[in-house]
C-alpha positions as CSV (number, residue, x, y, z in Angstrom):
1,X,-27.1,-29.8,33.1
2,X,-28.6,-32.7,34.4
3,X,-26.9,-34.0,37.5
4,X,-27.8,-37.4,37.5
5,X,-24.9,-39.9,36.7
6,X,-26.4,-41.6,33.8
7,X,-26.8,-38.5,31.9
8,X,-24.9,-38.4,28.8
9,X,-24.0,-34.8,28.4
10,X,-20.5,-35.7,30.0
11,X,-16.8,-34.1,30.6
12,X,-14.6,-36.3,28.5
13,X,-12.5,-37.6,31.1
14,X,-8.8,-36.6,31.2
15,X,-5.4,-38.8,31.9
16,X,-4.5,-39.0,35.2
17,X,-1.0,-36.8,35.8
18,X,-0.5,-32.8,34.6
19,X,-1.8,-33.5,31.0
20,X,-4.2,-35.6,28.9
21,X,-2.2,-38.2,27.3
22,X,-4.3,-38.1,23.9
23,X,-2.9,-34.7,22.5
24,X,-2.7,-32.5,19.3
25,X,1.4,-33.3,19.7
26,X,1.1,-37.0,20.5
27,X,-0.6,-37.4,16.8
28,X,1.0,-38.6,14.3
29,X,0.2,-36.5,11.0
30,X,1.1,-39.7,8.7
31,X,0.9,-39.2,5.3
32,X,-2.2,-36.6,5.9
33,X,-1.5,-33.5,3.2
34,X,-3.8,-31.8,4.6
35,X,-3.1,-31.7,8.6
36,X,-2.2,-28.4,8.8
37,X,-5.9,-27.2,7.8
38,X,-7.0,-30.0,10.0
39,X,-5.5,-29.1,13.3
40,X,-6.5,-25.4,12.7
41,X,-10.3,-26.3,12.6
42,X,-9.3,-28.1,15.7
43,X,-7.7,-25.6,17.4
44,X,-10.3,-23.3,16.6
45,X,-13.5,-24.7,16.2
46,X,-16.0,-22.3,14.1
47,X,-20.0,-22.5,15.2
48,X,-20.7,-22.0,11.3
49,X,-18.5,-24.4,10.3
50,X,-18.8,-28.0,11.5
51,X,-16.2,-30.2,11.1
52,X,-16.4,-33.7,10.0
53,X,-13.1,-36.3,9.8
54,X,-13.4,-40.0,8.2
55,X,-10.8,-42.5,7.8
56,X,-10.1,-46.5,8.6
57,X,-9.6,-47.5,12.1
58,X,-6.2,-46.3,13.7
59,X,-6.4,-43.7,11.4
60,X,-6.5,-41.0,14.8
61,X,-10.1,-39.8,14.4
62,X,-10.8,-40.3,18.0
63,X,-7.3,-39.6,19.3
64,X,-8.6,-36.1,17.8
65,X,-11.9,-36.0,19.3
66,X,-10.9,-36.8,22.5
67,X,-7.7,-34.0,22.1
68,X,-10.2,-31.3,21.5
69,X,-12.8,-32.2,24.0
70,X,-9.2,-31.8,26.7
71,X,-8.2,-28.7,25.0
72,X,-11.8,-27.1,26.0
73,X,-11.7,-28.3,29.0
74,X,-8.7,-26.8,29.6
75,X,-10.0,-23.5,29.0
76,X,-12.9,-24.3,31.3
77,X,-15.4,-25.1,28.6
78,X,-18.5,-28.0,29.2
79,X,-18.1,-30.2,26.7
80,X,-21.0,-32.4,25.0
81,X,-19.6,-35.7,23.4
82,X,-21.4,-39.1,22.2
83,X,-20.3,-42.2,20.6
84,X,-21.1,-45.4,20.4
85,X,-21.0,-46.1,24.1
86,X,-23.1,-43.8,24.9
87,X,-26.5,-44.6,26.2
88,X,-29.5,-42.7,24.9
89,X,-31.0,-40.6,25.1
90,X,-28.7,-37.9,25.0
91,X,-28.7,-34.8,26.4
92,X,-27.9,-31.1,25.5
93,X,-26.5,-28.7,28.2
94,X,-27.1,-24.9,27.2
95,X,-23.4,-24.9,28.9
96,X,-21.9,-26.6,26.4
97,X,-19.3,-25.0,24.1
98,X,-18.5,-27.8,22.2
99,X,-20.3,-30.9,20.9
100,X,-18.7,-33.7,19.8
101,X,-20.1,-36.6,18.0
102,X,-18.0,-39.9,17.6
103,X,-18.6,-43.4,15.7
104,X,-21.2,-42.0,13.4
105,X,-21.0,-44.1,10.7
106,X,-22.2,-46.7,13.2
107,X,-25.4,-45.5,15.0
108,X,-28.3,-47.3,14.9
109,X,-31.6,-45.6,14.1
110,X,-32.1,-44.3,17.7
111,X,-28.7,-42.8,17.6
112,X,-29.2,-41.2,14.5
113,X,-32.1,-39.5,16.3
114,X,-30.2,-38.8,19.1
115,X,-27.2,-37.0,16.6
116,X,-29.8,-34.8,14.7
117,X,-31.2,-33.7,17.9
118,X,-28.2,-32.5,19.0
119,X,-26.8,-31.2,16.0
120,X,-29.8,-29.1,15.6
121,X,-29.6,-28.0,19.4
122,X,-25.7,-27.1,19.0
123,X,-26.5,-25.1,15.5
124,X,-29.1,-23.2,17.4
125,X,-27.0,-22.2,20.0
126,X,-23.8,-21.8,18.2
127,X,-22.1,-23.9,19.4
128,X,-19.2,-25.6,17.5
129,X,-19.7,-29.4,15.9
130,X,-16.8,-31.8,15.5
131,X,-17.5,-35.2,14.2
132,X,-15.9,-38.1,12.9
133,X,-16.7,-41.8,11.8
134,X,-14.6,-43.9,9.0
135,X,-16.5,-43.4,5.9
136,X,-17.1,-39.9,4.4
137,X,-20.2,-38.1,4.7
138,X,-22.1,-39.5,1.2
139,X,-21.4,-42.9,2.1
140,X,-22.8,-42.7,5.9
141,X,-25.4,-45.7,6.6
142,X,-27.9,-42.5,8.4
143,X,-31.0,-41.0,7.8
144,X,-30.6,-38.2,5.2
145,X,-31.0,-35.3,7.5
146,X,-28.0,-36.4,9.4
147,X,-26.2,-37.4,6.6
148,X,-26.4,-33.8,5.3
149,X,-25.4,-32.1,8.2
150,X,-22.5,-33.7,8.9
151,X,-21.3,-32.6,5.4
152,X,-22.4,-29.1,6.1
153,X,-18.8,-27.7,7.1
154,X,-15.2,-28.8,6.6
155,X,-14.5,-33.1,5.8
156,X,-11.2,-34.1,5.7
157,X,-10.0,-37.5,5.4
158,X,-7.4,-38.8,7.7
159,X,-4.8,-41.7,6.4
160,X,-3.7,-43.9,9.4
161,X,0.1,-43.3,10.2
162,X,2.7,-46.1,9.5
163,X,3.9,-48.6,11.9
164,X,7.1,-47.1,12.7
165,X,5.9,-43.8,13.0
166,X,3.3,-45.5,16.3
167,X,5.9,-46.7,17.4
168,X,8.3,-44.1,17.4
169,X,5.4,-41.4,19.1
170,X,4.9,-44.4,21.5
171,X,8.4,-44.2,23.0
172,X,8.6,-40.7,22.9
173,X,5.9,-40.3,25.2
174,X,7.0,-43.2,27.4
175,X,10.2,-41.1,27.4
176,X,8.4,-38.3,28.5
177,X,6.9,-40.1,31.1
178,X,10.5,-41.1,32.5
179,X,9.4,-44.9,30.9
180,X,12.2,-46.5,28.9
181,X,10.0,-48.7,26.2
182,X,12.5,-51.9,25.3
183,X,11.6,-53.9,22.3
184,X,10.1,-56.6,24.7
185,X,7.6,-54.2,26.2
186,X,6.9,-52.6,23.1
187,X,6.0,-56.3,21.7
188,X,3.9,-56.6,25.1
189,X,1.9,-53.2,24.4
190,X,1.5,-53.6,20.8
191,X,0.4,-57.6,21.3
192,X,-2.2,-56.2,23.8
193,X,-3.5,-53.2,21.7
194,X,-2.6,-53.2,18.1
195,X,-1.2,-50.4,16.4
196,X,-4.1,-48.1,17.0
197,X,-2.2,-45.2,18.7
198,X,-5.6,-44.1,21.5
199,X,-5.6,-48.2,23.2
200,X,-1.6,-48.1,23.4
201,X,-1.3,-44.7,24.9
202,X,-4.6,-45.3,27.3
203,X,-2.5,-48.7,28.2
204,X,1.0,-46.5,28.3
205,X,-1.0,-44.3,30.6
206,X,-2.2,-47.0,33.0
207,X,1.2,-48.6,32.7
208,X,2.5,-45.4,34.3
209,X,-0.2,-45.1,36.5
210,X,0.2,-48.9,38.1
211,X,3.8,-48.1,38.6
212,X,3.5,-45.0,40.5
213,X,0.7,-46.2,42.9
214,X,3.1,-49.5,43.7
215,X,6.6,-47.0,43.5
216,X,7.8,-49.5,41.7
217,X,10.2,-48.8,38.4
218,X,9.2,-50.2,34.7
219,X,9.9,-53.5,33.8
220,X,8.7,-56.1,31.4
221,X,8.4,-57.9,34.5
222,X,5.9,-55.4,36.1
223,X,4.2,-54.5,32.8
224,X,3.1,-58.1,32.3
225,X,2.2,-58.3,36.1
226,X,-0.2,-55.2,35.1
227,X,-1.8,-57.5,31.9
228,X,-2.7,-59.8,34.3
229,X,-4.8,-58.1,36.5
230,X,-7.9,-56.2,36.5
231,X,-8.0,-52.8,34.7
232,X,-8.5,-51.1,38.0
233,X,-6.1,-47.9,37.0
């Protein structure tokens, strides 16, 4: 692997404390028939069978991405994952034992280079494929040899979980954390990042972060102190 910083083969990064805060348990299934099947291609990823998820935004697709990608590396595995964000060109580690390729629907035609190339590099080594983006496979705004591919294996479609059901997972993880979540500070967190359940618990994770470096307790009070500054946590 290429050692220079900019490279884009990368280790997703984890949460700060024992665990990754974006988990297989801190998703919220929704109304998904199907999540059972889902969370088993997760769980086990097969190098003959890609796996592709769409759905609308807050739907989880990333939460997913990113829970796999901490899974592996968990288990000590390099991990390969693109999105958006990610500057090309890419590049392919022989390492790798995953690759993971976010925001597909929305690469532009260097990107959609950049995904066959290491689609094609992954399949050749057999290495295991997730992918997601929010419209199924046939509807994908990519050249066709991409477009094909990612339909290759498994799709599933992933519906977005209710508002309650965000919430409630949102508390139980503040909980977890030894964070009491009020109905003020959940209006604070949800005002700042929507009901998208990946920005709340990345800002429920730097919430918990802030307090601990500061040893200071919870508080609307220090939550909206945290808003106000840079995100330096």
């Amino acid at each position: 692997m290429s050692r220079d910083p900019s490279s884009m083969m990368r280790q997703v990064p984890l949460a700060f404390g024992p665990e990754p805060v974006l988990r297989f348990d801190t998703f919220v299934p929704g109304a998904n028939a199907q999540w059972e099947q889902v969370l088993m291609a997760l769980l086990s990823p097969n190098p003959t069978m890609p796996l592709y998820l769409w759905g609308p935004p807050g739907s989880g697709k990333s939460h997913l991405m990113q829970a796999a990608a901490s899974q592996a590396q968990s288990f000590g595995l390099q991990v390969a994952a693109f999105d958006l964000k990610s500057p090309v060109p890419w590049e392919f580690d022989e390492e790798a034992r995953l690759l993971i390729l976010d925001d597909c629907d929305r690469y532009d035609r260097r990107r959609q280079h950049e995904a066959f190339r290491m689609f094609v590099e992954a399949t050749t080594l057999g290495v295991p494929i997730l992918a997601a983006g929010r419209l199924p496979p046939v509807d994908l705004p990519v050249r066709d040899d991409l477009r094909t591919r990612l339909a290759w294996g498994l799709v599933y479609r992933l519906v977005p979980p209710t508002d309650e059901q965000v919430r409630a997972l949102l508390r139980r993880e503040a909980e977890r954390r030894g964070i009491t979540l009020d109905d003020e500070m959940m209006a604070e967190l949800v005002g700042r990042a929507g009901l998208d359940l990946v920005p709340l618990m990345e800002l429920l994770d730097r919430l918990d972060r802030y307090a601990l470096s500061g040893k200071k307790a919870v508080t609307l009070a220090l939550l909206r102190q945290m808003l106000a500054e840079p995100d330096d946590f």
